[in-house]
N, C-alpha and C positions, 0 to 999 in steps of 0.2 A: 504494500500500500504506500503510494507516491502523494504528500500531502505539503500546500502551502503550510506554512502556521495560521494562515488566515483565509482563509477562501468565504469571500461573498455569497457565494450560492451556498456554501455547505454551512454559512451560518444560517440567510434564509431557510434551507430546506429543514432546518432541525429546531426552527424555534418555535414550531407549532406543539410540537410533543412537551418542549419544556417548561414553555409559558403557562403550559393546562396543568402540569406537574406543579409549577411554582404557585399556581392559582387555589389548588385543593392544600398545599403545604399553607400558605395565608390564612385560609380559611377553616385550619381544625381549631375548633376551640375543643373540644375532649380527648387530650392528650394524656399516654400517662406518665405517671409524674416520677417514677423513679425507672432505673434502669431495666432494662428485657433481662430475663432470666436465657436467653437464647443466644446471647454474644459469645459463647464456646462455641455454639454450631454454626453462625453466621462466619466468623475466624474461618473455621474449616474450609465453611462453603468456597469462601474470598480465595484459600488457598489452592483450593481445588483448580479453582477458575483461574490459577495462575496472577498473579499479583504485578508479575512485571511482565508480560507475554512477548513473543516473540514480535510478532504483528500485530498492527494493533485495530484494535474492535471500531464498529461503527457505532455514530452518538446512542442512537435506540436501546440499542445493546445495554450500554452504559449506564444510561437513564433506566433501565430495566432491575438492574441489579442495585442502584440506589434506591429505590422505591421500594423494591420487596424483600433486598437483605439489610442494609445498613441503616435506611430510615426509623425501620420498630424498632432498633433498638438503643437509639439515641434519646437523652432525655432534654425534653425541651421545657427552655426555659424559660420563652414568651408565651406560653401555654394561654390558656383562658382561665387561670387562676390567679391567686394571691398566696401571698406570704412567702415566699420564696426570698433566698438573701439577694441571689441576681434575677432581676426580673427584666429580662431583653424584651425590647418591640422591634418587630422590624413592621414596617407599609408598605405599601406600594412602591413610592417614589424611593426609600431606600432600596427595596428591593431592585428597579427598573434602572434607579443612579447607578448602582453596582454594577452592575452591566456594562455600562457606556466608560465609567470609571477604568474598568480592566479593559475595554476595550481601545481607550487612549491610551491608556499605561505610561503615562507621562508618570515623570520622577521629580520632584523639588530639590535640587540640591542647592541652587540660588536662583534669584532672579530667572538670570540670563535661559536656564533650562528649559523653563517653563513659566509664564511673565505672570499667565495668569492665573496657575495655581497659586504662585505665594500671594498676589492680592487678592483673589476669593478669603484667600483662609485670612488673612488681615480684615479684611471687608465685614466677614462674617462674625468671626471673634468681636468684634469693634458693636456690630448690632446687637448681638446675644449681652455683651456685659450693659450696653444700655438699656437693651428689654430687664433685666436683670437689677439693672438701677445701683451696677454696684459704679464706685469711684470713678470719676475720668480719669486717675491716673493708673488704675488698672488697663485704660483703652492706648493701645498704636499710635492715634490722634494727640494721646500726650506728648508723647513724644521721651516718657520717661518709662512707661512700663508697655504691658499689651498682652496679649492673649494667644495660643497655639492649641489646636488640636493632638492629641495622645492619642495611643494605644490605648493605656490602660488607663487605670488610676493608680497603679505600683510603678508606672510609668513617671506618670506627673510626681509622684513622691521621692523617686529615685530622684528627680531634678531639683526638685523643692531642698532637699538634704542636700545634694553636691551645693548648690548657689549658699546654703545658709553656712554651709562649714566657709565656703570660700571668703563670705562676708564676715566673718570672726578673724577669719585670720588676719585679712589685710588690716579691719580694726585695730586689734589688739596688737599687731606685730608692725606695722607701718605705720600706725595713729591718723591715721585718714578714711575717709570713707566716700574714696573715686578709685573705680579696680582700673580704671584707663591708666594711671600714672604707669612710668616706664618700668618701674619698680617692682609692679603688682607680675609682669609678666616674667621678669627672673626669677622673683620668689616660686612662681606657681611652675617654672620648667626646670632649674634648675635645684636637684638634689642636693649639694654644698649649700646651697641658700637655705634652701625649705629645712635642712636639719635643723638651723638655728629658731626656727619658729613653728614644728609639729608641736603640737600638746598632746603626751603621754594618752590626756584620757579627758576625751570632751561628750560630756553628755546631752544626747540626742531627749530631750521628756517628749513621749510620745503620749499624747492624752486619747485614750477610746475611753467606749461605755458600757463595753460586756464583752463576756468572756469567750472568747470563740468569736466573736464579731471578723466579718471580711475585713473591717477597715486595720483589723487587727493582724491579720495575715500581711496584707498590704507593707503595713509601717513594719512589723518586723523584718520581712524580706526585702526588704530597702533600703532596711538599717546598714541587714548584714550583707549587704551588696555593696555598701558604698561605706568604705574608713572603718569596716569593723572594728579594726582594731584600735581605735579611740572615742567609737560612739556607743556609749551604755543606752543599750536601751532600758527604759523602765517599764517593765508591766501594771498593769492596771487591772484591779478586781474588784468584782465585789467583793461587801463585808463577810455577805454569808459564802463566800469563794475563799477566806484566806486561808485556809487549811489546804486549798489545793495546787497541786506541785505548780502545775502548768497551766496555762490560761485555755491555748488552744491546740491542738496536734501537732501543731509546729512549735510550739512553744517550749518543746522539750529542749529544741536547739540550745536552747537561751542557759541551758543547765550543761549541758551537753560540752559545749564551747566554751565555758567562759572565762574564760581565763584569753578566747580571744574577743569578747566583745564589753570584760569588765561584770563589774559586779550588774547581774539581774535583780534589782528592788522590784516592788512590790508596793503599791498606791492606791491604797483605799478610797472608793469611789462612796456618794454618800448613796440614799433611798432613791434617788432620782435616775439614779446610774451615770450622776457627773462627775467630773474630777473633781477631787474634794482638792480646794483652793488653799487651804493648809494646810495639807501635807504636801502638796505642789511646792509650796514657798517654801518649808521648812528643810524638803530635799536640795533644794535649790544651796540654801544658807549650810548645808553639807557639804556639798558637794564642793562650792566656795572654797570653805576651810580645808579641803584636801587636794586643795591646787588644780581642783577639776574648774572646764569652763564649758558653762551652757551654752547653746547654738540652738538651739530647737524647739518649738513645742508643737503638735499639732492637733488641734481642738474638733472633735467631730459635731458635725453639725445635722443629726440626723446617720445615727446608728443601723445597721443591717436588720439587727435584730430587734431592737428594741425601740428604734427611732425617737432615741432621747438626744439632747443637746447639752453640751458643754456651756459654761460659764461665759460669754464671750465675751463680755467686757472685764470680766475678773481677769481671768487670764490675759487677755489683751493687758490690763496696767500692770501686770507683773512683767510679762515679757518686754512690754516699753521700760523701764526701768530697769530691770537689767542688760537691756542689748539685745534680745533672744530674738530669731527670725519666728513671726506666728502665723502659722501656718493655719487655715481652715480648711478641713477635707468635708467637700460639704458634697458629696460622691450622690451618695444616695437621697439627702434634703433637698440639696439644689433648688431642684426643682420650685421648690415651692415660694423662690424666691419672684417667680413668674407671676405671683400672686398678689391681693391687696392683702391688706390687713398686718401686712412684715416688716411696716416700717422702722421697729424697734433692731427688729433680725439687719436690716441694711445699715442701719445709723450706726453700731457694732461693728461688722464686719468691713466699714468702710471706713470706719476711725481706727481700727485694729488691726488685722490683715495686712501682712506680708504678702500674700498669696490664698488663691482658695481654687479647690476642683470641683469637677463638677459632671456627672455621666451622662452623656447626653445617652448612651444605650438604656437606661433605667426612664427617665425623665420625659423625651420625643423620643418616638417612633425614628430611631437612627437605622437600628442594627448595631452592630459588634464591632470596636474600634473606636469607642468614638467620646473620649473621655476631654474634656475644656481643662487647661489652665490658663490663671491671670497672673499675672507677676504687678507689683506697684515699681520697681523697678528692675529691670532688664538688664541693667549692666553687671549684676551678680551672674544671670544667666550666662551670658557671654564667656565673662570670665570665669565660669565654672569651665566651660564644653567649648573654649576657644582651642582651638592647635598648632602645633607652630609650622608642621609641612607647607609647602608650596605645592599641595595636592591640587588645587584648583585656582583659574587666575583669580586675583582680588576684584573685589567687588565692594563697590561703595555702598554702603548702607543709606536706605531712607525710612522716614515715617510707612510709605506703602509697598515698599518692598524691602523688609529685610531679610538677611539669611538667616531663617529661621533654623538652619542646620546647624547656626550655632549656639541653639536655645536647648538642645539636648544630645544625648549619644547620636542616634541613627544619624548620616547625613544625608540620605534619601529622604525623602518626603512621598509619600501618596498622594492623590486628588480627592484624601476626602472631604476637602471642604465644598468639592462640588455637589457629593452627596447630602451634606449638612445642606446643604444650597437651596436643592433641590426638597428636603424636607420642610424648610419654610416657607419657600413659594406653594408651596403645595396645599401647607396646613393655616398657613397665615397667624398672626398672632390671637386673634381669635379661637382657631382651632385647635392651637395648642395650651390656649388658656384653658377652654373645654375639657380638653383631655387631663392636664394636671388636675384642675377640679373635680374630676370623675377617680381619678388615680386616689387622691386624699379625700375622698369621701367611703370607697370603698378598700380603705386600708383595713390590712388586716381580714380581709375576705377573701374566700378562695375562691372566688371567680369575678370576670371584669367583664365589664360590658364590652361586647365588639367593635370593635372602626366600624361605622358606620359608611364610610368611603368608598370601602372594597367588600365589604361580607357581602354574602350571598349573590354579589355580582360576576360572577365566574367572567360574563361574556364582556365584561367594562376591563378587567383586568386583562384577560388575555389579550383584546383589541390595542389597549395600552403596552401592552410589552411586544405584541408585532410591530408597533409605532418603532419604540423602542429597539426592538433587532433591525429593523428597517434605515433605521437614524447611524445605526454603528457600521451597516454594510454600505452605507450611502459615505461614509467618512471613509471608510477604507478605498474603494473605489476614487473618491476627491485628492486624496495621498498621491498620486501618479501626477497629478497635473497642477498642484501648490508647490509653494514653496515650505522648505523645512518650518520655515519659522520668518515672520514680518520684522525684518531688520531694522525698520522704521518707528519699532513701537518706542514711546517713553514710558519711565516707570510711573505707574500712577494713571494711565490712562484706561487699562483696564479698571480698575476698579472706580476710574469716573464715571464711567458707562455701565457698570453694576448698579452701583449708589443711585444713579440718578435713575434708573428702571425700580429701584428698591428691593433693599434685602430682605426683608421680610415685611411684607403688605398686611395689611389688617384682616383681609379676610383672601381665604386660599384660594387658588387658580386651576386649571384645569392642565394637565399632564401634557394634552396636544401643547396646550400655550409654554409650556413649562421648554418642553422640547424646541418649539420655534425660539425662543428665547439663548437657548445653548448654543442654537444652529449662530445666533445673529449676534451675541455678545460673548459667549465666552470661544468658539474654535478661532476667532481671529488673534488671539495671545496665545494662542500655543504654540508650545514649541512640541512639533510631532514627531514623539521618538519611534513612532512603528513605520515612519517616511523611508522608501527604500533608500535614500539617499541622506538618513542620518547616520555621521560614523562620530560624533561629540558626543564627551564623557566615557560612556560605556552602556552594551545593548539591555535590553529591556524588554526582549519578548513576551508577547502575549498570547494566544491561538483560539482556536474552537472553541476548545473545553474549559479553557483558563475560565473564555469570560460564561458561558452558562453554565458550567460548575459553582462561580463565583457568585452568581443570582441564586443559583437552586440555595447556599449555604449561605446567604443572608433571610433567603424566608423562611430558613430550617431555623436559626436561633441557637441553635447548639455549642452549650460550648461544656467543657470539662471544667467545674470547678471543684468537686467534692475532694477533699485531702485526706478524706479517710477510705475515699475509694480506689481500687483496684483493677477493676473488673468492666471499665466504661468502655465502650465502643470505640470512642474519641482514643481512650489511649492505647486500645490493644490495636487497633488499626493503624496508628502512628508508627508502631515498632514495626510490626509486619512489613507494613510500605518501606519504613527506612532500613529495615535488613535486605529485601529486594534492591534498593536501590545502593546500598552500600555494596552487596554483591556485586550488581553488573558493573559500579567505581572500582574494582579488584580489593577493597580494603584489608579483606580477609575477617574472621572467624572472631578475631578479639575485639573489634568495631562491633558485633552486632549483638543486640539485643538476646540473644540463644546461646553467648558466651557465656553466660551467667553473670558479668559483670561489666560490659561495655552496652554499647546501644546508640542510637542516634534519637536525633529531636528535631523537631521543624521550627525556627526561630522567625521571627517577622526579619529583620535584616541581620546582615552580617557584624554588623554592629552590635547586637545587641546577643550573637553569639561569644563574642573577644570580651565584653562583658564577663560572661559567663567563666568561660576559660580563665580569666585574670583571676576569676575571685577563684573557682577551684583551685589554682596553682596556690595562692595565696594561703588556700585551708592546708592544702596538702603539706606544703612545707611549713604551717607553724604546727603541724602533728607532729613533724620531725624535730622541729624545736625542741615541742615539748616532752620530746620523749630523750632527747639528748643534753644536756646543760653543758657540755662544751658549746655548742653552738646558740647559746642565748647570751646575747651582750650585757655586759658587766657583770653573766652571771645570774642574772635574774628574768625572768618569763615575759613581765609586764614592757612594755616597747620594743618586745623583738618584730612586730610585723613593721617597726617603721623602720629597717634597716632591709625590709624587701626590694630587691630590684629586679626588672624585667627586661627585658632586650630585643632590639627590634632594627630593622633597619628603615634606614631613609625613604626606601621607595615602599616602605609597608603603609597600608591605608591609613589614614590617619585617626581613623578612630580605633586602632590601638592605642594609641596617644589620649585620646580622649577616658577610653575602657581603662587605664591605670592610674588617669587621675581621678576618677569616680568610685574606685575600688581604694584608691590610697596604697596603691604601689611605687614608687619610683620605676626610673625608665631611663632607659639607655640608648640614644640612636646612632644607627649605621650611617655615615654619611656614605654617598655615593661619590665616585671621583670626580673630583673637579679641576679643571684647568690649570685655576689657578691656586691651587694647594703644590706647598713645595716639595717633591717627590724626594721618598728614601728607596731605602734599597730596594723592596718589595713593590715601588710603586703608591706609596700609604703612609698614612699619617696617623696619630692619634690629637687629633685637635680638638678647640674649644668655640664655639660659635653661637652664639645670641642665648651663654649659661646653659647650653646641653652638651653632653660631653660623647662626641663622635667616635665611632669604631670605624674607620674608613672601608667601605667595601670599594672594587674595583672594576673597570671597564673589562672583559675581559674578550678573549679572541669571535666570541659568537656576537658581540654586542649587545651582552648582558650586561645586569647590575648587581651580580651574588655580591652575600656579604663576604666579607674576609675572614674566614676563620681564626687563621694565628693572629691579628688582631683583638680579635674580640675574643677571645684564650687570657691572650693580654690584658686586657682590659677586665674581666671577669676576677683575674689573681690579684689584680692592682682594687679593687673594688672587695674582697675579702681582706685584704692587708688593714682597708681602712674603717672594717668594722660590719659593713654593706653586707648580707644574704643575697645570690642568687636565688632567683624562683624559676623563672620562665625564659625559654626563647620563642620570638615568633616570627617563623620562617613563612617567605613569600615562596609560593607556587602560579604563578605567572601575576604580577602585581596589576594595579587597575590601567596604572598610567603609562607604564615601561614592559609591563609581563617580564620582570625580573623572576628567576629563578634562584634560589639558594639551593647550595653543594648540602641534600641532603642527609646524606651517608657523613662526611665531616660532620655536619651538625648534630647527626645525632649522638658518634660516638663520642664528641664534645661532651653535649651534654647528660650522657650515662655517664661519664667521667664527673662532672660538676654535682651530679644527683640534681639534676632540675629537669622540670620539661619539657616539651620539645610540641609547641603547637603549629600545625602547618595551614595560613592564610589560602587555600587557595579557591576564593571567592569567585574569580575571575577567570583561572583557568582549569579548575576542578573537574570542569564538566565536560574538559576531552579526556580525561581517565576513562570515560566507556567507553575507547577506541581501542583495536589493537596496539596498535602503533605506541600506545603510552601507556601500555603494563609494565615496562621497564620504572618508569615512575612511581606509578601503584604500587610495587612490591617495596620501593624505598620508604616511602609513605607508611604504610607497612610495618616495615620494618623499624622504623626509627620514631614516628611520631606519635604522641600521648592523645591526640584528637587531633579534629582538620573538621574544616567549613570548608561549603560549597554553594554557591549561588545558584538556584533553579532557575530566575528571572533574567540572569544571562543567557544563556542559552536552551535550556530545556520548554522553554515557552509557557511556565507558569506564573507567569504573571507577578505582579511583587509580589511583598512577603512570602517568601520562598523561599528562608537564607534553612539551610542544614548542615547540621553540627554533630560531628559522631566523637566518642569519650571510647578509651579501653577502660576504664574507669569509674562506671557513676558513682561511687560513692563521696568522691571529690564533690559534686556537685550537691548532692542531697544533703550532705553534711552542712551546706553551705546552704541550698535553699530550701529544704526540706525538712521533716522529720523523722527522716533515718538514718541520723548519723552514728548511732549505735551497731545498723544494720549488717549481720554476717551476710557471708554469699549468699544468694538467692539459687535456687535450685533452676535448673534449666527450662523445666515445663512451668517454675511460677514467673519468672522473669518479664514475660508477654505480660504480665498483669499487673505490672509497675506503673505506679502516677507518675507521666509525666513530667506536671505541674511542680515536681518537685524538684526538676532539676532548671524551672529558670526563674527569675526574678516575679512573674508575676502568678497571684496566686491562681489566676483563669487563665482559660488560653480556649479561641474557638476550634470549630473541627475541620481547623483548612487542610488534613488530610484528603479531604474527600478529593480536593483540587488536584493534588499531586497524582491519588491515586488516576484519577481520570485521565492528566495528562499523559500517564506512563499507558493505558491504553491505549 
């Protein structure tokens, strides 16, 4: 079978079956609500049917086998009930945006990419916090803070912590408070600097409202993601709780570790289930006396389980008086800030607030993905998730365009603010005042009134989503005869021409106008990365399946969140697929999930894999620590993670750079040869340039850019002499910009010599491993490396978030984001039955397996 990635007629001819599909998925309200007792047999079926086949099947086929094997027995959690901790909606317009979304597959890395993805999502942010009524200096328009779209909500927390550590530091350690000074940027890149100004042990007060709360999984695995090793978290219980060990199943970690994330306290909440503002202060005046410095508090506003509120003007005048970044996770309330009668709730959190999130998957009819945060000031962001590569030209920053890539890890961006876009034309503020007022009236009830929109209109939906396939085959076809991208645009123009049609209208619109609207204001700023004649940045595939696999799994709702579960569809499907596909990669046996101790995972970007990797490397070597006291500095346990360092070369992505300062690793870069560096014997240098301290790699005979091994040998002995742990190397396997290779085999036996190790980047060129021609590779990979990413969205045609990440290892990772860090081997037949969710930062994760698997069809 001979197939574009994209073919016009084979999208037409296949969108009848799926739109009817997506139409009866909309419209179940009597779902059930826990898992199928049948996901043993549907496994089997999946395997029978072959997982990664030789050939690959027709959509029907495909469509066939989601419907009657994998659907029963997914739990969904937009259901027609209540009480659920996550309650997803998807609608229509989410569902019909996702579609068109993966079928542009536009990327936000700046501006220039894509003009008018980052003004949507600025446009959009800017109207949500004014419906919202919170602060103008929360809004873009100030010009001092502003607003971005998440993943998650462990997302926006991960960032909210990196910005709040970064503003303590340059406070207390520069006495200023502008991270732009020249100053700020040595401190935060150069190791010899920053030693003189880590703090031992800086406590993060994390404020929820009950025990086992999501927001509660959230803050702790973001703790321990980001400076564990000087952010104490605090747990919080109830009174009639103190007796017990652990708050919530991950909570064990906190006992488990501690010694790497400090002492676990304990914070009696009063009858209300709010932070009791006493014992707040008086850990504080603790903590104080024991040379600890606070950086954090984060206030729930609107609990999972119990939908109580924190103090928020109490807390707010504590944290204003001491310094402390105040955070509002207002994830699951939000919402109800769309409402009257809050004006006490706004006058708080806008005199108070640092920051606050906000789900729009819980709140509007989004779907999955779609988590808000505000910052009041941005330039903590920056200076968290700035980097110092010359990975991408510079780009000047404005009010309506800026790079928002350097507001968090990923530097990809998605178009979901087109989706968001799309939901409020749709719903209009009206509409979605309607619905929140239907949501808080029947809180606490296990069942919700239907969209009246879309129910029982089977033949409104489907006519809407042929619109729909019609609108993306008609862009694909327009690709041949436009240009990449309108060379002429200025920044700010798109989004004058948003504004002034209006982002969210009082009362909702009709899908046809919605669509004519996309056609006429937003395709004229893009930059079209599926344009046969785009070769900027790096590819970005999308295909068939990508994009109505992508619809069927935003009206499905599905995602894995249970941490005491095993046995979910979402995660025995994940493994299965990524042991197929680790196979035909040649990884071999100790990569896959059926090792009894490795496995793979499907990450949203590669970004947010090197994440992951940083902090496992990070666990794994302070086990070593602490199992060794020669190798604890001065002798004692406590600050040996700040003497971790990681190494990387120059041409590696730059959010590795970013993944070590958000975990609180130091970092060591490869320079690559340059001109004019004055040549030793070997061709190399060991130099110093803008306070990073370079391992010089070299041009070599192929017109690569490996790194230099006996360099970086060097470099590693000299960085033990002066007190420093290795942890990590991260080798490029064809890098974004160069397709640099690194001397695997050297590298690895390097670093089995050093006991560190050895993760291989290959994002970019991963994905000609399932060739013959580069099993030579594969078996070095293999052989030498501790994990390895691989990008799907480059080449394999599945559209973003597609980044995978395989471990010979997970215990590294569970230890660090889950709660089995106690955990022995796993038996080979229980192995398949492993969460997930435990091995990455955030506590959910939806079931974008289905995508992949469909792709590999």
């Amino acid at each position: 079978m001979n197939r574009w990635l994209i073919d016009a007629r084979e999208l037409r001819r296949h969108s009848k079956e799926t739109t009817a599909y997506g139409s009866r998925l909309l419209n179940m309200q009597e779902r059930q609500l826990g898992r199928s007792a049948d996901t043993d047999s549907t496994i089997s079926h999946l395997r029978e049917l072959s997982v990664f086949p030789s050939l690959g099947r027709e959509w029907p086929e495909i469509l066939s086998i989601i419907e009657e094997s994998i659907v029963p027995c997914v739990r969904f959690e937009k259901a027609g009930r209540r009480g659920g901790l996550w309650e997803v909606e998807a609608s229509l317009p989410a569902v019909l945006s996702e579609a068109i979304v993966n079928g542009m597959a536009a990327v936000g890395l700046q501006w220039a990419s894509c003009p008018v993805l980052t003004e949507l999502e600025v446009a959009v942010m800017d109207t949500l916090a004014a419906a919202l009524d919170l602060h103008d200096k929360f809004l873009h328009s100030s010009g001092m803070g502003g607003g971005l779209i998440q993943n998650t909500a462990a997302d926006a927390l991960l960032a909210v912590v990196a910005a709040a550590r970064v503003r303590k530091r340059v406070q207390a350690c520069l006495g200023m408070n502008n991270p732009m000074h020249g100053r700020v940027e040595e401190m935060l890149s150069d190791p010899d600097s920053s030693a003189k100004i880590y703090c031992e042990d800086t406590a993060a007060m994390t404020v929820d409202s009950f025990p086992g709360s999501a927001a509660d999984l959230r803050v702790s695995t973001t703790c321990l993601a980001s400076q564990i090793f000087f952010v104490r978290v605090t747990g919080l219980i109830d009174e009639g709780m103190r007796c017990s060990r652990h708050r919530t199943p991950r909570g064990e970690i906190f006992f488990n570790l501690s010694p790497l994330i400090g002492d676990a306290l304990q914070v009696p909440v009063g009858p209300d289930l709010s932070i009791s503002v006493d014992e707040l202060e008086a850990m504080i005046v603790e903590d104080k006396s024991r040379a600890k410095v606070p950086v954090l508090c984060v206030a729930a506003f609107g609990a999972e389980n119990t939908e109580g509120h924190d103090n928020i003007a109490a807390l707010g005048r504590i944290c204003e008086r001491e310094g402390i970044w105040f955070h509002v996770d207002a994830s699951y309330g939000g919402g109800t800030l769309f409402l009257e009668g809050h004006q006490e709730d706004h006058m708080q959190i806008n005199r108070y607030a640092d920051s606050i999130n906000m789900s729009g998957s819980c709140w509007l009819p989004t779907g999955l993905d779609m988590e808000f945060l505000w910052v009041k000031e941005k330039q903590w962001m920056t200076a968290a998730f700035a980097a110092t590569g010359d990975y991408l030209p510079k780009a000047m920053d404005s009010i309506s365009a800026p790079t928002l890539s350097k507001w968090s890890v990923p530097l990809g961006r998605q178009f979901r603010s087109l989706r968001l876009w799309c939901v409020l034309q749709y719903y209009g503020l009206q509409g979605l005042t309607e619905r929140i007022e239907a949501k808080v009236a029947t809180a606490g009830s296990r069942s919700a009134a239907p969209d009246e929109r879309f129910q029982g209109d089977d033949q409104g939906f489907e006519a809407n989503a042929n619109l729909t396939i019609e609108f993306i085959a008609r862009y694909f076809k327009s690709l041949e005869k436009g240009p990449v991208r309108d060379l002429e645009l200025q920044a700010g123009s798109c989004a004058a021409c948003l504004m002034e049609n209006g982002i969210l209208p009082a009362k909702g619109r009709s899908w046809e106008a919605i669509l004519e609207d996309i056609q006429r204001l937003v395709t004229p700023g893009m930059c079209n990365w599926q344009h046969p004649r785009f070769l900027a940045f790096f590819p970005a595939k999308t295909s068939t399946p990508a994009i109505l696999s992508e619809a069927i799994m935003a009206a499905l709702g599905g995602i894995s969140a249970d941490p005491a579960s095993h046995n979910a569809i979402e995660d025995r499907m994940e493994a299965i697929v990524m042991d197929a596909l680790g196979k035909a990669l040649g990884l071999g046996e100790e990569f896959l999930h059926t090792s009894g101790m490795g496995g793979g995972i499907i990450q949203n970007t590669a970004s947010d894999a090197l994440v992951a990797v940083v902090a496992a490397a990070r666990t794994a070597m302070h086990s070593k620590v602490l199992s060794d006291p020669s190798m604890q500095p001065g002798g004692h346990q406590r600050g040996c993670t700040l003497q971790f360092v990681a190494y990387m070369s120059d041409q590696t992505h730059f959010c590795a750079e970013k993944a070590c300062r958000v975990t609180g690793v130091r970092f060591r870069k490869a320079s690559a040869w340059r001109p004019n560096i004055s040549m030793g014997c070997e061709g190399v240098e060991l130099g110093i340039e803008h306070g990073l301290r370079f391992i010089a790699s070299s041009l070599d005979e192929t017109g690569n850019f490996p790194v230099h091994v006996a360099r970086l040998k060097a470099a590693i002995a000299e960085d033990r002499e002066q007190g420093f742990i290795p942890i990590l190397f991260i080798a490029n396997y064809g890098a974004t910009n160069t397709c640099a290779v690194d001397p695997l085999d050297d590298l690895g036996l390097l670093c089995r010599e050093e006991g560190i190790m050895l993760h291989v980047d290959a994002a970019y060129g991963g994905t000609a491993l399932i060739l013959d021609a580069f099993r030579g590779d594969a078996a070095k990979i293999r052989a030498n490396a501790d994990s390895v990413n691989v990008n799907g969205s480059k080449w394999l045609g599945t559209g973003f978030s597609s980044a995978f990440l395989w471990v010979k290892d997970r215990r590294n990772l569970t230890a660090t984001f889950g709660s089995l860090g106690k955990e022995p081997r796993i038996d080979r037949d229980a192995i398949e039955c492993s969460n997930v969710s435990h091995w990455l930062v955030e506590p959910s994760f939806r079931c974008s397996v289905v995508t992949l698997r469909e792709i590999r069809s």
